[in-house]
N, CA, C and O atoms as a MOPAC input file, in Angstrom:
PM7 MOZYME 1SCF
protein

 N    -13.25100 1    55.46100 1   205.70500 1
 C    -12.84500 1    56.69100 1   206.34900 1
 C    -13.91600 1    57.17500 1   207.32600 1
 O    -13.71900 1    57.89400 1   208.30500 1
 N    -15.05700 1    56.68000 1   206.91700 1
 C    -16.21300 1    57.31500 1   207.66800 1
 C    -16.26400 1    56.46100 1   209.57000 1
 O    -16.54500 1    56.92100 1   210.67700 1
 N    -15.87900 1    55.23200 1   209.13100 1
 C    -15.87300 1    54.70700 1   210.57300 1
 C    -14.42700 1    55.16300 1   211.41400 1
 O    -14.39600 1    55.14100 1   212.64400 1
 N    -13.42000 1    55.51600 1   210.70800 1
 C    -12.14700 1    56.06600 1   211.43600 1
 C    -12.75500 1    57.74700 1   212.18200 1
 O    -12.32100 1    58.26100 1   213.21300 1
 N    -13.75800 1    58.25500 1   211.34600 1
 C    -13.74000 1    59.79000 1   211.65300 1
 C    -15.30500 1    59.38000 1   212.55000 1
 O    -15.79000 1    60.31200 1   213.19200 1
 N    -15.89500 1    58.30800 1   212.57200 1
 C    -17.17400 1    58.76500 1   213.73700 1
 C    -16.31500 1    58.15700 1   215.60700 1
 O    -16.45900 1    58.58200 1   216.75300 1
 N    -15.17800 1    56.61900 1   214.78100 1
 C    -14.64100 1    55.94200 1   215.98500 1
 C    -13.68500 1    56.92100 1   216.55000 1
 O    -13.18400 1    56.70700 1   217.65400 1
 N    -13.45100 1    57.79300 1   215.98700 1
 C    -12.72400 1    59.02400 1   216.91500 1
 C    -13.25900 1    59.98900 1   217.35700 1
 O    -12.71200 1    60.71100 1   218.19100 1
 N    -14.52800 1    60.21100 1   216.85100 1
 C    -15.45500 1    61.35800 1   217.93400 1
 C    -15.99700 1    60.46000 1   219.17200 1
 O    -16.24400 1    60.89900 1   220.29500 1
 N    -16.11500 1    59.28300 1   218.79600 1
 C    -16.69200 1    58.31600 1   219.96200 1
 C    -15.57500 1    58.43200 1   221.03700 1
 O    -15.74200 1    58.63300 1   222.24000 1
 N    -14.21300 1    58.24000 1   220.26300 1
 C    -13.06900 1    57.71500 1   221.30000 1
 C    -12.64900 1    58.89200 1   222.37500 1
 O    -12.27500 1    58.69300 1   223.53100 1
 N    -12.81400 1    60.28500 1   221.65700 1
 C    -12.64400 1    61.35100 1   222.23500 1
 C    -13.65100 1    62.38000 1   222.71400 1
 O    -13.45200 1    63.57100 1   222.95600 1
 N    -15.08000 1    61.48400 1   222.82300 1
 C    -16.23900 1    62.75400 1   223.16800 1
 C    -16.35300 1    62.51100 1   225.04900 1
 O    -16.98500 1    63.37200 1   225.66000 1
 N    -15.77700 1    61.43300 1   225.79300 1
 C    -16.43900 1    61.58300 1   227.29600 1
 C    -14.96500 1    62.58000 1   227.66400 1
 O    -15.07200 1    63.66500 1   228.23400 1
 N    -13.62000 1    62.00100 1   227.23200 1
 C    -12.86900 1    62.74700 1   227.74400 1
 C    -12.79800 1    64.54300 1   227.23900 1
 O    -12.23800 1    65.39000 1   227.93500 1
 N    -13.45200 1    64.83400 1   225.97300 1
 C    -13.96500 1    66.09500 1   225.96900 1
 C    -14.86300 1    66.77000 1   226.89000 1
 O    -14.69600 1    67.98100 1   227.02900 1
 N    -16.09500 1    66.00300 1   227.75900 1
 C    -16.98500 1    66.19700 1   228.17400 1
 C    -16.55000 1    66.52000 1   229.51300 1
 O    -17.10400 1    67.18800 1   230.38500 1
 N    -15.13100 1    65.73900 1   229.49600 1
 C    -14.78200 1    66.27800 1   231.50300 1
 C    -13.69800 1    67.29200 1   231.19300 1
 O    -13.14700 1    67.67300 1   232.22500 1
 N    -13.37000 1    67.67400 1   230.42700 1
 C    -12.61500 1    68.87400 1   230.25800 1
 C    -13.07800 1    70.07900 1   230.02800 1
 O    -12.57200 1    71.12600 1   230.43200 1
 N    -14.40400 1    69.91700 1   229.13600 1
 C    -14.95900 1    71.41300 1   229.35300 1
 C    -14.70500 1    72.07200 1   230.94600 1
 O    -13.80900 1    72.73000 1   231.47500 1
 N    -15.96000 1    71.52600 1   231.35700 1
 C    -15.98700 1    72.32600 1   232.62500 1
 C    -14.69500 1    73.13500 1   233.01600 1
 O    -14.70900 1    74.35200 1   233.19900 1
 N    -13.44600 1    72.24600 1   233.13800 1
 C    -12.29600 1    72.67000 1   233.67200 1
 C    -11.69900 1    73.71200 1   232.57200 1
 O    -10.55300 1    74.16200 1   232.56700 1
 N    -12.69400 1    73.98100 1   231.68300 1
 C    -12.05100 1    75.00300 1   230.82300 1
 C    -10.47800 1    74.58700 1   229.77000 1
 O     -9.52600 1    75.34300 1   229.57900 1
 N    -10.59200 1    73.67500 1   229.42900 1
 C     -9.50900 1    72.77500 1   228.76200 1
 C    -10.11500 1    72.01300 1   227.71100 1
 O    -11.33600 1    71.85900 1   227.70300 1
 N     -9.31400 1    71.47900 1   226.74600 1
 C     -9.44300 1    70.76700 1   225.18100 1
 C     -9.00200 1    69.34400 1   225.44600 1
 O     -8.57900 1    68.77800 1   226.45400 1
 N     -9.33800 1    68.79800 1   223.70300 1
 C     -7.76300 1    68.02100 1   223.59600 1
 C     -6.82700 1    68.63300 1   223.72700 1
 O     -6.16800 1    68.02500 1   224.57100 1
 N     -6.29600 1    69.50700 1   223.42000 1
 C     -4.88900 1    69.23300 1   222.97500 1
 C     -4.44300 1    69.25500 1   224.78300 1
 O     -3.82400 1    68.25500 1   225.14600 1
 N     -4.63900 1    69.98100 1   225.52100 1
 C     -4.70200 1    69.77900 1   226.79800 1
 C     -4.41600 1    67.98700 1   227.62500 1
 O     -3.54200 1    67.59700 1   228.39900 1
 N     -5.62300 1    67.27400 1   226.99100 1
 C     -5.38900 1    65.76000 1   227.36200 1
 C     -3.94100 1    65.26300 1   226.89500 1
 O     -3.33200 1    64.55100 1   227.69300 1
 N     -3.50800 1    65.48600 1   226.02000 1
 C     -2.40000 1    64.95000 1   224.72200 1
 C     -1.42900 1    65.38400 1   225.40300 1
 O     -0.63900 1    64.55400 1   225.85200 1
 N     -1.20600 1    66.90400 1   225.68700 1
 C      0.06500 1    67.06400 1   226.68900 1
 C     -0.11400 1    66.56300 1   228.21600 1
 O      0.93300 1    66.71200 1   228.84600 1
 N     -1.06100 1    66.06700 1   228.89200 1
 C     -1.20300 1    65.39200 1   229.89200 1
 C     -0.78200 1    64.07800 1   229.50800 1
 O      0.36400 1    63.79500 1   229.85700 1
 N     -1.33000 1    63.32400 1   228.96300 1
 C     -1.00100 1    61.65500 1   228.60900 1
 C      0.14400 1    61.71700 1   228.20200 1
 O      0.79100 1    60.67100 1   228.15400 1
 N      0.59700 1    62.66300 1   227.88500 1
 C      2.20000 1    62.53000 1   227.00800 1
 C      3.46700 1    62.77500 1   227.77200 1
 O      4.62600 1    62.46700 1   227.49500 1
 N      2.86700 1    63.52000 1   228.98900 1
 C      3.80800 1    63.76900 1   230.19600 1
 C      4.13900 1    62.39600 1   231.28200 1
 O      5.10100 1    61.89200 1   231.86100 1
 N      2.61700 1    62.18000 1   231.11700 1
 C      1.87700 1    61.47800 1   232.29900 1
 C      2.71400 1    59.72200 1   231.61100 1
 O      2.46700 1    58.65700 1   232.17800 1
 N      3.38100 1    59.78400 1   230.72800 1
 C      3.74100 1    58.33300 1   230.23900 1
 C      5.47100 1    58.35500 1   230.32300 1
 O      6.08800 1    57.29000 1   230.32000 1
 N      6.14000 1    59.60700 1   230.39300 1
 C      7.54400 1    59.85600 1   230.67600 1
 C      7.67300 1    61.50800 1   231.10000 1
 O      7.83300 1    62.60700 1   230.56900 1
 N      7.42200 1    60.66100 1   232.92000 1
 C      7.23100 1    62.08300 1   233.97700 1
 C      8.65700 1    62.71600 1   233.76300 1
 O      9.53100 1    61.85800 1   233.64200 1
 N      9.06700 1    63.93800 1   233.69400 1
 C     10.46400 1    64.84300 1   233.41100 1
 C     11.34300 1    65.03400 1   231.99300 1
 O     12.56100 1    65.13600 1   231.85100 1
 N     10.17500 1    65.04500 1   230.91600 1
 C     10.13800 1    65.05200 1   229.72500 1
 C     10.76100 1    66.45300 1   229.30800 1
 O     10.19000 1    67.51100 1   229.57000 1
 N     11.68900 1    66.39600 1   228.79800 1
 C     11.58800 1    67.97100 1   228.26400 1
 C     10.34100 1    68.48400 1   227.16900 1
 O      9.54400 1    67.84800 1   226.47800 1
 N     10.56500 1    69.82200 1   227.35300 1
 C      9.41800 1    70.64800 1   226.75700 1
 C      9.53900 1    70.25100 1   224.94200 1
 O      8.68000 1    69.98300 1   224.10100 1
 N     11.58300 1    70.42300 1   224.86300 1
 C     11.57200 1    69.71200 1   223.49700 1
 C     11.06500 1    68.60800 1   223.04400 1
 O     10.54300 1    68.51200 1   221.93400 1
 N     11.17700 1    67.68300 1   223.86800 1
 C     10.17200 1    65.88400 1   223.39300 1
 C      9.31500 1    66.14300 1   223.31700 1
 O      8.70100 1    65.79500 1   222.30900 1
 N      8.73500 1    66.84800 1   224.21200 1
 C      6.76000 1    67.14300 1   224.42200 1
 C      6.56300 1    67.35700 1   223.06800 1
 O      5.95600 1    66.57600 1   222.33500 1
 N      7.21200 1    68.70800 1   222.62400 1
 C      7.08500 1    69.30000 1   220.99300 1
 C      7.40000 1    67.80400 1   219.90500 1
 O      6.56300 1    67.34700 1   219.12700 1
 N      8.66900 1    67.30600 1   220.09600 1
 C      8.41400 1    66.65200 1   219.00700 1
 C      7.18200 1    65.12200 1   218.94300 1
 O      6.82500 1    64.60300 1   217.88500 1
 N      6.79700 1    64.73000 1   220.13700 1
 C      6.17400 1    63.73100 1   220.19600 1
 C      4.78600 1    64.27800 1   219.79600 1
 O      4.11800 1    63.59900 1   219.01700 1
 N      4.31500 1    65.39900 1   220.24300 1
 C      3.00700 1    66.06500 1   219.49600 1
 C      2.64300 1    66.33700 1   218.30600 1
 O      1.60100 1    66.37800 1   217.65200 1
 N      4.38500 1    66.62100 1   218.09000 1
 C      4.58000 1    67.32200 1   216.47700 1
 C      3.96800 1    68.93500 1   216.26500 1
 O      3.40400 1    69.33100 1   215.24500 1
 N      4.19900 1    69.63600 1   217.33600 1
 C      3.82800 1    70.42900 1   216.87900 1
 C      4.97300 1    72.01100 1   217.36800 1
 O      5.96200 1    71.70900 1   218.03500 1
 N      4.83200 1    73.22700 1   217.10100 1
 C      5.44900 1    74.25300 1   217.16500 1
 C      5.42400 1    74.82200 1   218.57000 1
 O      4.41600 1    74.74200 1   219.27200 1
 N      6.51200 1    75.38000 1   218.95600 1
 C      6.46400 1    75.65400 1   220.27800 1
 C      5.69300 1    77.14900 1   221.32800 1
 O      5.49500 1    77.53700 1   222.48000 1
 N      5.50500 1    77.50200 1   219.88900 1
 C      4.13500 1    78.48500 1   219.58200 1
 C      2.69700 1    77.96600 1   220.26000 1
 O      2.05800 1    78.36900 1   221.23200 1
 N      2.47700 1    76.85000 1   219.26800 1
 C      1.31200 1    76.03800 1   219.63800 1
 C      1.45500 1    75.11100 1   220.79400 1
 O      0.36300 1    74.56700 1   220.95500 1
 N      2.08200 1    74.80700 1   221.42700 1
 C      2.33500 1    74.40000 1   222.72100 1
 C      2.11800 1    75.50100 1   223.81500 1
 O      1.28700 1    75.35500 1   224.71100 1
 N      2.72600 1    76.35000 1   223.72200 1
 C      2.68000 1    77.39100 1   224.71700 1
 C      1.41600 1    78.07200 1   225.58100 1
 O      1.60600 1    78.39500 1   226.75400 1
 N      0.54600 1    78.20600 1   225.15000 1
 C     -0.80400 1    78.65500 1   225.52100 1
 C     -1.11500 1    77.38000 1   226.75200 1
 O     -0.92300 1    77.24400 1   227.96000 1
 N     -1.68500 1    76.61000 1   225.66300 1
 C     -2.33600 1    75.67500 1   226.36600 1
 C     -1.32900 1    74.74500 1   227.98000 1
 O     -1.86200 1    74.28300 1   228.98900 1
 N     -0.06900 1    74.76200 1   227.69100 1
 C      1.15800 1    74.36300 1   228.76700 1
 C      0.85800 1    75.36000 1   229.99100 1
 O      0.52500 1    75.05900 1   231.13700 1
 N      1.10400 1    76.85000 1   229.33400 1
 C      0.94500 1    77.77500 1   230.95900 1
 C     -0.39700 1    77.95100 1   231.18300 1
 O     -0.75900 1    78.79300 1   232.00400 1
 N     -1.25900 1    77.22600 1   230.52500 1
 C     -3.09400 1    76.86600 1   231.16700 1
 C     -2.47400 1    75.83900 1   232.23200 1
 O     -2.25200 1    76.21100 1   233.38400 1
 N     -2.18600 1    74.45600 1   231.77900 1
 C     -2.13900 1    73.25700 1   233.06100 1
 C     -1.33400 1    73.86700 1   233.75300 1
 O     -1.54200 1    73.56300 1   234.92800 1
 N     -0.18100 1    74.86400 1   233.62100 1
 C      0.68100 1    74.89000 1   234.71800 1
 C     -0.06500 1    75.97700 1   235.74700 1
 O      0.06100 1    75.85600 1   236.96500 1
 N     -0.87200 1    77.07400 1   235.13200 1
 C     -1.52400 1    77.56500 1   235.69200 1
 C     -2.54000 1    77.27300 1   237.10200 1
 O     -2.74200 1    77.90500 1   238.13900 1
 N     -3.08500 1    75.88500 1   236.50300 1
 C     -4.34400 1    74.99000 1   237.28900 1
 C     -3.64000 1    74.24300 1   237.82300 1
 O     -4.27900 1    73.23600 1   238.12800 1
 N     -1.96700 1    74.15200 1   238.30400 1
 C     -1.89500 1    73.41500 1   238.75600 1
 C     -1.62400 1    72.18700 1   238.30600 1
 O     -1.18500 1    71.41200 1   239.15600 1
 N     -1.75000 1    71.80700 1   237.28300 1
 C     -2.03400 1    70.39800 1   236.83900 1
 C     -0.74000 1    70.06200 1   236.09000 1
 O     -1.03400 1    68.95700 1   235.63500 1
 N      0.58300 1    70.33500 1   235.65000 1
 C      1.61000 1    70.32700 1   235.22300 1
 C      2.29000 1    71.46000 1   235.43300 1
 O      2.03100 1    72.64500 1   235.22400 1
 N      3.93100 1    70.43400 1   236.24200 1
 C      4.75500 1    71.07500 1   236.72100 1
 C      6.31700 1    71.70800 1   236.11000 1
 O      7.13900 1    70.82400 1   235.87200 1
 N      6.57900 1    72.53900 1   235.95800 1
 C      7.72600 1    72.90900 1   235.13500 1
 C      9.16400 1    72.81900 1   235.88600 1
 O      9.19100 1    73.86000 1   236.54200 1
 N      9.96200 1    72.35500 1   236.04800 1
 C     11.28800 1    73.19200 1   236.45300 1
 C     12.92100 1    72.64400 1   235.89500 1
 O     13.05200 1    71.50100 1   235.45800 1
 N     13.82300 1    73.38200 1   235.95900 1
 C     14.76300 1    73.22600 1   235.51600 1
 C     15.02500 1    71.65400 1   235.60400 1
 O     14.68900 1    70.84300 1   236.46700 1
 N     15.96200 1    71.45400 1   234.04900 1
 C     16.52700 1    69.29500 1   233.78600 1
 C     17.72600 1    69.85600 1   234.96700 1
 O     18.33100 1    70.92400 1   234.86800 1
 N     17.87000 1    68.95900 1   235.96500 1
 C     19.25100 1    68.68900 1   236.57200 1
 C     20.49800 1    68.35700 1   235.92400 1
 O     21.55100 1    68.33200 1   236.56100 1
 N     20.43600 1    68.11400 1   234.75100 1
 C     21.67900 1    68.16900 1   233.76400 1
 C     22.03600 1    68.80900 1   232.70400 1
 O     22.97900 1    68.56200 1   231.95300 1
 N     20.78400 1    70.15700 1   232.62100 1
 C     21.26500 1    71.05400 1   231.70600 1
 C     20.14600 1    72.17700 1   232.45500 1
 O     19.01500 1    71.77300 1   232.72600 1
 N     20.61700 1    73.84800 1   232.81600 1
 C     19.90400 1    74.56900 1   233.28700 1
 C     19.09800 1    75.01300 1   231.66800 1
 O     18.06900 1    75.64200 1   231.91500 1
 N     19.22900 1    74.91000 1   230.76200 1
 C     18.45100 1    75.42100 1   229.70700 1
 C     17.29200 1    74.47900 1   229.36800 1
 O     16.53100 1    74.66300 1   228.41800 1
 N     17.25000 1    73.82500 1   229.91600 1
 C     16.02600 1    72.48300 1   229.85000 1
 C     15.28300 1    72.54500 1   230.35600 1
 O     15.79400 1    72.27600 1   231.44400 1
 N     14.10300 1    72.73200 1   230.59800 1
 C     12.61900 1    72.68200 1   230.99400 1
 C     12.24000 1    71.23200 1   231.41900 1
 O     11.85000 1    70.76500 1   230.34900 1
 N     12.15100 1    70.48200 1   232.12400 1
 C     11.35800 1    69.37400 1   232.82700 1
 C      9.89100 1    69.57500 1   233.03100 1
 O      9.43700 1    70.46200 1   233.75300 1
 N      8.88900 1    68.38000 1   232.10900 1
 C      7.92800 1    68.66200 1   232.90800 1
 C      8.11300 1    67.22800 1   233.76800 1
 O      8.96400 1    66.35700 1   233.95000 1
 N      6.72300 1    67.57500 1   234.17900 1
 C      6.12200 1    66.13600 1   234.93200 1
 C      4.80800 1    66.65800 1   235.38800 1
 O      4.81100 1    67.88400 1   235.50700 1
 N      3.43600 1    65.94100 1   235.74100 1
 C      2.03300 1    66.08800 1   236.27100 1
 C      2.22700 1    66.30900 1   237.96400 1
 O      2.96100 1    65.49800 1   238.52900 1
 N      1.66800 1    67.24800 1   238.67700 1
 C      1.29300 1    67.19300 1   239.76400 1
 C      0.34900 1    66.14500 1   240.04600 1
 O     -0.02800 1    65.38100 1   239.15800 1
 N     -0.29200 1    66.02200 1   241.94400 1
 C     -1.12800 1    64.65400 1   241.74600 1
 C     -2.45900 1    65.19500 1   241.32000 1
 O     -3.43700 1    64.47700 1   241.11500 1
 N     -2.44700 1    66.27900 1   241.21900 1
 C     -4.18000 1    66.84900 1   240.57800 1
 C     -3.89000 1    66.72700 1   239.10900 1
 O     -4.90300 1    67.11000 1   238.52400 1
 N     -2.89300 1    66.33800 1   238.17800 1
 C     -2.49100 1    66.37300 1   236.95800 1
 C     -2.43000 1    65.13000 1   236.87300 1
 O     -2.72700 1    64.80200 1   235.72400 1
 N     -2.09600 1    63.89700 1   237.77800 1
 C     -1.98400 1    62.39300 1   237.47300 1
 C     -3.28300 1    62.20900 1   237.99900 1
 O     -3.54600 1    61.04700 1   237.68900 1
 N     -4.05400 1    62.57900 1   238.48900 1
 C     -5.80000 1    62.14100 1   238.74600 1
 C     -6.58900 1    62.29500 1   237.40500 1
 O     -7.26800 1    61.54200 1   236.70700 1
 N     -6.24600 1    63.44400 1   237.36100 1
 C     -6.95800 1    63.86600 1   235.87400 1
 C     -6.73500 1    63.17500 1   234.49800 1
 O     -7.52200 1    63.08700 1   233.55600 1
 N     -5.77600 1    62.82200 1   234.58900 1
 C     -4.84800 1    62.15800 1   232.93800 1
 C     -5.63700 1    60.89100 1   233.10300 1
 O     -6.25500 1    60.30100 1   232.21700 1
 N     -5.51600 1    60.52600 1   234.49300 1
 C     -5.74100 1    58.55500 1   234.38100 1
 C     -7.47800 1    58.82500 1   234.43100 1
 O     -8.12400 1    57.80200 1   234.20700 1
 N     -8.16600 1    59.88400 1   234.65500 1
 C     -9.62000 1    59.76200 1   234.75200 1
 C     -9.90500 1    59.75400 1   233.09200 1
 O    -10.70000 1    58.93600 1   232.62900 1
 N     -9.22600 1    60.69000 1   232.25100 1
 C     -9.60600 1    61.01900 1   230.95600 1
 C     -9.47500 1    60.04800 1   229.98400 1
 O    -10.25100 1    59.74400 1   229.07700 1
 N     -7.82700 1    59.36000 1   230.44600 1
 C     -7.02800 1    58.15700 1   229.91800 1
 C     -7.83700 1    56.55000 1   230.10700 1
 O     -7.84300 1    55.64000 1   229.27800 1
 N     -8.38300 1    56.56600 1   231.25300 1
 C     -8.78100 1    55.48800 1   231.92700 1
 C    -10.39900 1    55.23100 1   231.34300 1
 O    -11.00400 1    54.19000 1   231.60100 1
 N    -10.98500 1    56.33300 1   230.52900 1
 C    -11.98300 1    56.31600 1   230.15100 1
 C    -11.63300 1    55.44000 1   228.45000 1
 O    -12.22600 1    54.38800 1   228.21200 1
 N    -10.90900 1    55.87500 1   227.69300 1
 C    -10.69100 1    55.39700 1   226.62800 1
 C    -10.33600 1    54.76200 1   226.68700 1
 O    -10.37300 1    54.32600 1   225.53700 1
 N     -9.58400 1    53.74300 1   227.55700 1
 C     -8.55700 1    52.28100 1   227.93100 1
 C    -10.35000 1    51.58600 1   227.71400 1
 O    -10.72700 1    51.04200 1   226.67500 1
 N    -11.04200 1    51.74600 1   228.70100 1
 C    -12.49000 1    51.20700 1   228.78500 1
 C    -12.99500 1    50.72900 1   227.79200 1
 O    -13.35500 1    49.55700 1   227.68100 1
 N    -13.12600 1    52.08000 1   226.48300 1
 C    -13.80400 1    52.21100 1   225.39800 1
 C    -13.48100 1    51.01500 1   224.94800 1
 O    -14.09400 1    49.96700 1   225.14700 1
 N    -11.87600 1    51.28100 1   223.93900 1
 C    -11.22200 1    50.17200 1   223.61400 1
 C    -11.73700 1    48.39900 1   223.97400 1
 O    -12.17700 1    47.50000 1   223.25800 1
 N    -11.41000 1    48.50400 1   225.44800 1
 C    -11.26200 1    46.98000 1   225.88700 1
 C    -13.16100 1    46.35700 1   225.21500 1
 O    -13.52500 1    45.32700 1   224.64800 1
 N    -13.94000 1    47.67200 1   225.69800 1
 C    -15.28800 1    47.31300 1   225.26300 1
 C    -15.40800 1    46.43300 1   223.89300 1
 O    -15.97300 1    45.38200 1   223.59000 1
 N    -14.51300 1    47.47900 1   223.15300 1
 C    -14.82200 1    47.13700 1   221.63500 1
 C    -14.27100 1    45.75700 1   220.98000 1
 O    -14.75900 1    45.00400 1   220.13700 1
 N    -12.88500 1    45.72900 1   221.81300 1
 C    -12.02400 1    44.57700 1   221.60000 1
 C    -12.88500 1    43.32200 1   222.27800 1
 O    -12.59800 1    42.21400 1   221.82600 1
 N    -13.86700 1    43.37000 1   223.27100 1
 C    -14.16300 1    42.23500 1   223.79200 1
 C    -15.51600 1    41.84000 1   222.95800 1
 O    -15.91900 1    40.67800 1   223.01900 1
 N    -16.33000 1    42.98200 1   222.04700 1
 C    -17.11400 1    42.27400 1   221.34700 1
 C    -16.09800 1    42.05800 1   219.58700 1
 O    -16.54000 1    41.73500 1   218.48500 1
 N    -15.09200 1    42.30200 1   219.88700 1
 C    -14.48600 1    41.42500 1   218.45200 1
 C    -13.04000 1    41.60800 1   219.13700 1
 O    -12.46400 1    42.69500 1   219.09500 1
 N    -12.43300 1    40.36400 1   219.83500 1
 C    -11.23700 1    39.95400 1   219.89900 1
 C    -10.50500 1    39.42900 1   219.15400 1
 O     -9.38500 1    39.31100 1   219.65200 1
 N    -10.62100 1    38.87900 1   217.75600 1
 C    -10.46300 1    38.59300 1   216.86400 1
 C     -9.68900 1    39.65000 1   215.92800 1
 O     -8.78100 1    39.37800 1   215.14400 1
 N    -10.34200 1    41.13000 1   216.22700 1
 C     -9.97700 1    41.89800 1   215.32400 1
 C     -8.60400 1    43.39300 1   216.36000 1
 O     -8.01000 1    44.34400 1   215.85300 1
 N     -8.61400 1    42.92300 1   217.79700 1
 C     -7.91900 1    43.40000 1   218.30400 1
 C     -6.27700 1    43.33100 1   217.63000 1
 O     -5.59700 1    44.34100 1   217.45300 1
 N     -5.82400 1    41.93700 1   217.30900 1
 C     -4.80900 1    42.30400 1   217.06500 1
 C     -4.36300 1    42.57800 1   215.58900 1
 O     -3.15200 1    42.48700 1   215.38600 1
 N     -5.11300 1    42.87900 1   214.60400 1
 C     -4.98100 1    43.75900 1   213.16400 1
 C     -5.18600 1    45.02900 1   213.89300 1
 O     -4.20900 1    45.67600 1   214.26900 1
 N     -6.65900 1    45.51500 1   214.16500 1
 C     -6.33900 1    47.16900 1   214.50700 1
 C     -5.15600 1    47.56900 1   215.21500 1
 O     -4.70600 1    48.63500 1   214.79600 1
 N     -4.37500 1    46.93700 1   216.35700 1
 C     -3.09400 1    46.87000 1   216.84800 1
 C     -2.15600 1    47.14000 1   215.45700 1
 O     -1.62500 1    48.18700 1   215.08500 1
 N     -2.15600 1    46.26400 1   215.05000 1
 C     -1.29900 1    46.00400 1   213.73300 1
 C     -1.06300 1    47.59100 1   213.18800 1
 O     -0.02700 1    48.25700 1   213.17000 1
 N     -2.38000 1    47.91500 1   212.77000 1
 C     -2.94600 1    48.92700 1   211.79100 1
 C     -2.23500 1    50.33800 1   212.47400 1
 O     -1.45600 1    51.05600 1   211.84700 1
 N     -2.63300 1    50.56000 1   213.76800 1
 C     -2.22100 1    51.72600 1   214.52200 1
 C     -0.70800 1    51.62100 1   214.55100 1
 O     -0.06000 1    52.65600 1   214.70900 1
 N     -0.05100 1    50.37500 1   214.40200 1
 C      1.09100 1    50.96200 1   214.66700 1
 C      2.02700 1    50.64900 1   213.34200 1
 O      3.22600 1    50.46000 1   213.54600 1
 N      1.60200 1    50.59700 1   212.20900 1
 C      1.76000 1    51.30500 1   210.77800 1
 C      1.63200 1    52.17400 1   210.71500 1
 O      2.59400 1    52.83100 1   210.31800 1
 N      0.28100 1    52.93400 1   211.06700 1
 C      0.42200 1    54.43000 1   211.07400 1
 C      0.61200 1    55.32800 1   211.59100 1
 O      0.30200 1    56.44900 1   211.18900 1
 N      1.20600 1    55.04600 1   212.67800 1
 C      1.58300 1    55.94600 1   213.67200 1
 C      3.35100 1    55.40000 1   213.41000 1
 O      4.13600 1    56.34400 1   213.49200 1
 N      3.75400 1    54.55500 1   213.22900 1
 C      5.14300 1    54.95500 1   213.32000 1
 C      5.92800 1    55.42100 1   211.84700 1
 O      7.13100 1    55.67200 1   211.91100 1
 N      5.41300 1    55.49900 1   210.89300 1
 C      6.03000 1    56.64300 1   209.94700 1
 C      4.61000 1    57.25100 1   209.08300 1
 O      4.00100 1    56.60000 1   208.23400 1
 N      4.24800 1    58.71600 1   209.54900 1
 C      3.21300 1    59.09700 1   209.25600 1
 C      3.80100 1    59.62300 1   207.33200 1
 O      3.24500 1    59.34500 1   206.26900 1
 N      4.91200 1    60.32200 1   207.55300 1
 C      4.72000 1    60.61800 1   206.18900 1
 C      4.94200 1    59.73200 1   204.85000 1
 O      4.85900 1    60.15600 1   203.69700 1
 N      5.28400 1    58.21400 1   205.31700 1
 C      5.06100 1    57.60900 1   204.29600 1
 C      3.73400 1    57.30900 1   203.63100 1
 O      3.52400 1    56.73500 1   202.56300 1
 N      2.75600 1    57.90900 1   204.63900 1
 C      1.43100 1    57.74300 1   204.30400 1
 C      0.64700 1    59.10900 1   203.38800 1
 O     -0.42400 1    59.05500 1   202.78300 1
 N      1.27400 1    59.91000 1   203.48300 1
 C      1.35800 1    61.22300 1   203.02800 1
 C      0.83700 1    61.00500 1   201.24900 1
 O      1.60600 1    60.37600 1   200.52200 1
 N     -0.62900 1    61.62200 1   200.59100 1
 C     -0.55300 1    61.81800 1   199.37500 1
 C      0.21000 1    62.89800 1   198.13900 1
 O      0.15100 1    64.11600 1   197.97600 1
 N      0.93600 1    61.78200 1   197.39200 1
 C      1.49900 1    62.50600 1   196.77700 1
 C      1.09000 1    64.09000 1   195.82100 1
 O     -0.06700 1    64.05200 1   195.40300 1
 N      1.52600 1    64.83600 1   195.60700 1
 C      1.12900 1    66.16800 1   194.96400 1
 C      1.54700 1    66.26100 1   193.85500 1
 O      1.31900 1    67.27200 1   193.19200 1

């Protein structure tokens, strides 16, 4: 557990480091990369692919839309639908933050290629049904 919780401060400390300044988080990157991978997403996918409440979405959404950096406007096939998608100051930014951890990765994978395709394996056990992983109570 200890190398999952230091390889994720590693994985997420440069793209923290260019977001300060701009006054932004993770969770900020997460709705960027998450837009930035299916541009005209509704606000509902955004929520469920994050997993989170539309409460907790809200703040941080009218920050990027604020800066510019994610764009809102009506789905063309339903006026109650919210579309996003990244402006190009919102697709510069995603692929600078994104493009940093693609790096990390390839780094790590090229001093053990061997073990690229289990951690592959591994991530996508746990990421595609989280609550079977869930301890029982």
């Amino acid at each position: 557990m200890e190398s999952l919780f230091y390889g994720y401060r590693t994985f997420t400390s440069l793209p923290d480091e260019m977001l300060a300044p701009l006054q932004l988080a993770r969770v900020h990157h997460r709705i960027l990369y998450f837009v930035a991978r299916d541009q005209g997403l509704s606000v509902n996918t955004l929520l469920a692919r994050l997993g989170i409440s539309k409460q907790a979405l809200n703040r941080p959404l009218r920050e990027l839309q604020a800066k510019g950096l994610v764009i809102a406007s009506t789905a063309r096939h339903d006026a109650r639908v919210k579309s996003l998608a990244l402006s190009e100051s919102g697709q510069a930014l995603e692929e600078q933050l994104s493009s940093s951890q693609r790096e990390l990765l390839q780094q790590a994978f090229t001093q053990s290629p061997e073990s690229e395709a289990g951690w592959r394996k591994i991530m996508s056990i746990l990421a595609s049904n989280q609550r079977a992983f869930r301890p029982s109570t």
